[in-house]
C-alpha positions as CSV (number, residue, x, y, z in Angstrom):
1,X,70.2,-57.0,188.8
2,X,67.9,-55.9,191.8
3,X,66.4,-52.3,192.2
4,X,68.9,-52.0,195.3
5,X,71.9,-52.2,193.0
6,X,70.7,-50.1,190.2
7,X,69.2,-47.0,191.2
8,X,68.3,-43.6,190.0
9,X,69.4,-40.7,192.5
10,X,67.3,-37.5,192.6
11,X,68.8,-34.1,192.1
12,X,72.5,-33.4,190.9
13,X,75.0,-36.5,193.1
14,X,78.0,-34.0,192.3
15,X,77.9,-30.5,194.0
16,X,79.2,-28.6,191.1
17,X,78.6,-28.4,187.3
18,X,82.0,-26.9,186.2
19,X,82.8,-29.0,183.8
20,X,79.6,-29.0,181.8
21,X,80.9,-26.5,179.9
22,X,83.0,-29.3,178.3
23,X,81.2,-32.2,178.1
24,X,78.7,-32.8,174.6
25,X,75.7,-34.2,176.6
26,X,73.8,-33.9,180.1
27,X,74.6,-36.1,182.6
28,X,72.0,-38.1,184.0
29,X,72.0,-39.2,188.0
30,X,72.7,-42.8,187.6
31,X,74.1,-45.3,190.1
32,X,75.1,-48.7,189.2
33,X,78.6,-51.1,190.5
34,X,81.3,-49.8,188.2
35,X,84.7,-52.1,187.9
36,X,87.3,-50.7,186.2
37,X,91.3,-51.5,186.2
38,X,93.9,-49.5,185.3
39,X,97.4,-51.2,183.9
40,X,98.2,-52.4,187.5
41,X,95.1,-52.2,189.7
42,X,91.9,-53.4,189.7
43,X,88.9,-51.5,191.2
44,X,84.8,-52.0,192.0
45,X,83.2,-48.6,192.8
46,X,79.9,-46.7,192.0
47,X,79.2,-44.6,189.4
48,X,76.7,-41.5,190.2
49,X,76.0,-40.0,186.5
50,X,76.3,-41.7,183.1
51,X,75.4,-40.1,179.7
52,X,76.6,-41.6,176.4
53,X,79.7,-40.0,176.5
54,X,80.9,-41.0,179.9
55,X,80.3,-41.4,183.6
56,X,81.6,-40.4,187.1
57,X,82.9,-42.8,189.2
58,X,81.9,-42.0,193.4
59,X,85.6,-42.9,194.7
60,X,88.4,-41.9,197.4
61,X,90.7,-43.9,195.2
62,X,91.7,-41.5,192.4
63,X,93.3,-42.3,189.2
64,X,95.8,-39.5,187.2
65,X,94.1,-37.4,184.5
66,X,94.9,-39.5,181.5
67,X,95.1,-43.2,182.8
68,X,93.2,-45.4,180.8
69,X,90.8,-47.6,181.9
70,X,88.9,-50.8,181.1
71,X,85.4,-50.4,182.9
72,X,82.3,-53.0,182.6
73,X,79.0,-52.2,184.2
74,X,75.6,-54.0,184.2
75,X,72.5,-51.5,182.8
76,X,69.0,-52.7,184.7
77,X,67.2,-54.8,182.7
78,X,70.2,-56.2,180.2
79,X,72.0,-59.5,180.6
80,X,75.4,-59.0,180.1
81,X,77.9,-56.0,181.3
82,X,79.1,-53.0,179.0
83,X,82.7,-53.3,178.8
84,X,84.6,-50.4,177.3
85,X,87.8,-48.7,177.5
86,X,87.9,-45.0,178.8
87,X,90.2,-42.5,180.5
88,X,89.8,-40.4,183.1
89,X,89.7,-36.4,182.0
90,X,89.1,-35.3,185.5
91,X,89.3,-35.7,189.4
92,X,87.6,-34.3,192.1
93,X,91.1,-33.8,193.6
94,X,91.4,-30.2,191.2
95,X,87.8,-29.5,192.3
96,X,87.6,-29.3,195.9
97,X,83.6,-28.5,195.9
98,X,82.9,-31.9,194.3
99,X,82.3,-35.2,195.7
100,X,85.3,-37.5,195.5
101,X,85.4,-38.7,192.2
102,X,86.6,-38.8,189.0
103,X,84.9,-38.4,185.3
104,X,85.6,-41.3,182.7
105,X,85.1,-40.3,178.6
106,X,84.4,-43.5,176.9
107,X,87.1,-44.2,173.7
108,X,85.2,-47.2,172.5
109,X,82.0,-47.6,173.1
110,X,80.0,-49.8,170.5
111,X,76.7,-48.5,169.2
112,X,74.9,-51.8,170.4
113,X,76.3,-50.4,174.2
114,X,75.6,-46.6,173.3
115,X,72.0,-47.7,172.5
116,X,71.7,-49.4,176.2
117,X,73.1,-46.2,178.1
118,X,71.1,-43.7,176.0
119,X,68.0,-45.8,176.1
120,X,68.5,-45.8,180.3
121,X,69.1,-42.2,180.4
122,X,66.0,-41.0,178.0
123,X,64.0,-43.4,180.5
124,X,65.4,-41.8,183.8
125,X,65.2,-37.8,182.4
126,X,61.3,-38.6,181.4
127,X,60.9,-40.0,184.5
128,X,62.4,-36.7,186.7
129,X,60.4,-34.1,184.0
Protein backbone atom coordinates (compact mmCIF):
# COMPACT_ATOMS: atom_id res chain seq x y z
CA UNK A 1 0.00 0.00 0.00
CA UNK A 2 1.44 3.50 -1.08
CA UNK A 3 1.82 6.60 1.32
CA UNK A 4 -1.06 8.16 -0.96
CA UNK A 5 -3.54 5.51 0.26
CA UNK A 6 -2.66 5.31 3.89
CA UNK A 7 -2.18 8.46 5.49
CA UNK A 8 -2.14 10.12 8.78
CA UNK A 9 -4.34 13.44 8.99
CA UNK A 10 -3.23 16.20 11.36
CA UNK A 11 -5.59 17.68 13.90
CA UNK A 12 -9.06 16.18 14.92
CA UNK A 13 -10.91 14.98 10.96
CA UNK A 14 -14.30 15.18 12.93
CA UNK A 15 -15.46 18.67 14.24
CA UNK A 16 -16.87 17.49 17.49
CA UNK A 17 -15.73 15.18 20.38
CA UNK A 18 -19.28 14.34 21.89
CA UNK A 19 -19.08 11.03 21.97
CA UNK A 20 -15.79 10.67 23.69
CA UNK A 21 -17.36 10.55 26.69
CA UNK A 22 -18.42 6.92 25.61
CA UNK A 23 -15.84 5.50 23.90
CA UNK A 24 -12.84 3.40 26.21
CA UNK A 25 -9.83 4.74 24.14
CA UNK A 26 -8.60 7.94 22.05
CA UNK A 27 -9.13 8.05 18.65
CA UNK A 28 -6.29 8.45 16.50
CA UNK A 29 -6.55 10.55 12.88
CA UNK A 30 -6.20 7.70 10.56
CA UNK A 31 -7.18 7.31 6.96
CA UNK A 32 -7.02 4.23 5.16
CA UNK A 33 -9.84 2.49 2.17
CA UNK A 34 -12.41 0.94 4.42
CA UNK A 35 -15.03 -1.81 2.65
CA UNK A 36 -17.62 -2.77 4.60
CA UNK A 37 -21.16 -4.52 3.67
CA UNK A 38 -24.12 -4.56 5.41
CA UNK A 39 -26.70 -7.72 4.79
CA UNK A 40 -27.68 -6.29 1.36
CA UNK A 41 -25.12 -3.69 0.25
CA UNK A 42 -21.76 -3.49 -0.21
CA UNK A 43 -19.65 -0.33 0.40
CA UNK A 44 -15.75 1.10 -0.17
CA UNK A 45 -15.27 4.38 1.87
CA UNK A 46 -12.51 6.05 4.08
CA UNK A 47 -12.13 5.82 7.48
CA UNK A 48 -10.71 9.19 9.26
CA UNK A 49 -9.99 7.76 13.05
CA UNK A 50 -9.31 4.19 14.23
CA UNK A 51 -8.39 3.14 17.75
CA UNK A 52 -8.63 -0.47 18.92
CA UNK A 53 -12.01 -0.28 19.73
CA UNK A 54 -13.40 1.07 16.47
CA UNK A 55 -13.21 3.59 13.62
CA UNK A 56 -15.20 6.28 11.77
CA UNK A 57 -16.13 5.72 8.47
CA UNK A 58 -15.95 9.50 6.15
CA UNK A 59 -19.44 8.74 4.26
CA UNK A 60 -22.72 10.39 2.77
CA UNK A 61 -24.01 6.87 2.68
CA UNK A 62 -25.30 6.20 6.29
CA UNK A 63 -26.13 2.98 7.71
CA UNK A 64 -28.99 2.70 10.91
CA UNK A 65 -27.59 2.73 14.46
CA UNK A 66 -27.27 -1.00 15.03
CA UNK A 67 -26.63 -2.56 11.43
CA UNK A 68 -23.89 -4.86 11.53
CA UNK A 69 -21.22 -4.75 9.44
CA UNK A 70 -18.35 -6.93 7.93
CA UNK A 71 -15.42 -4.37 7.30
CA UNK A 72 -11.73 -5.30 6.03
CA UNK A 73 -9.06 -2.74 5.75
CA UNK A 74 -5.34 -2.86 4.83
CA UNK A 75 -2.88 -1.23 7.92
CA UNK A 76 0.53 0.28 6.07
CA UNK A 77 3.05 -1.95 6.21
CA UNK A 78 0.99 -5.42 6.66
CA UNK A 79 0.14 -7.90 3.90
CA UNK A 80 -3.11 -8.94 4.26
CA UNK A 81 -6.50 -6.83 5.27
CA UNK A 82 -8.15 -6.90 8.83
CA UNK A 83 -11.50 -8.28 8.43
CA UNK A 84 -13.90 -8.04 11.36
CA UNK A 85 -17.37 -7.75 12.07
CA UNK A 86 -18.77 -4.40 13.78
CA UNK A 87 -21.85 -2.25 14.09
CA UNK A 88 -22.44 1.05 13.74
CA UNK A 89 -23.34 2.94 17.36
CA UNK A 90 -23.56 6.27 15.68
CA UNK A 91 -24.22 8.63 12.67
CA UNK A 92 -23.35 11.97 11.94
CA UNK A 93 -27.02 12.31 10.88
CA UNK A 94 -27.98 12.82 15.02
CA UNK A 95 -24.91 15.16 15.11
CA UNK A 96 -25.23 17.83 12.75
CA UNK A 97 -21.68 19.55 13.68
CA UNK A 98 -19.87 16.41 12.56
CA UNK A 99 -18.63 15.45 9.30
CA UNK A 100 -20.74 12.90 7.50
CA UNK A 101 -20.05 9.80 8.99
CA UNK A 102 -20.68 7.16 11.01
CA UNK A 103 -18.69 5.35 14.09
CA UNK A 104 -18.12 1.43 13.77
CA UNK A 105 -17.32 -0.58 17.47
CA UNK A 106 -15.50 -3.69 16.46
CA UNK A 107 -17.44 -7.13 17.99
CA UNK A 108 -14.69 -9.39 16.94
CA UNK A 109 -11.56 -8.30 16.51
CA UNK A 110 -8.71 -10.98 17.02
CA UNK A 111 -5.73 -10.09 19.16
CA UNK A 112 -3.22 -10.80 16.13
CA UNK A 113 -5.55 -7.71 14.36
CA UNK A 114 -5.80 -5.59 17.68
CA UNK A 115 -1.96 -5.80 17.93
CA UNK A 116 -1.79 -4.26 14.09
CA UNK A 117 -4.23 -1.26 14.90
CA UNK A 118 -2.71 -0.51 18.32
CA UNK A 119 0.78 -0.85 17.06
CA UNK A 120 -0.29 1.85 14.07
CA UNK A 121 -1.90 4.16 16.46
CA UNK A 122 1.07 4.18 19.30
CA UNK A 123 3.31 4.93 16.07
CA UNK A 124 0.97 7.88 14.76
CA UNK A 125 0.26 9.57 18.54
CA UNK A 126 4.35 9.50 19.04
CA UNK A 127 4.70 10.83 15.93
CA UNK A 128 2.06 14.14 16.51
CA UNK A 129 3.63 14.51 20.50
Amino acid sequence: MSKADARSVSGSARAGKSSAERRRSERTAFVVRVDYGTVDSFFSEFTADVNEGGLFIETETLQPTGTAVALQFRIPGSESPIKVRGRVVWTSADRPTEIPGMGIEFESLDSRARAKIDDVVRRLRARSS
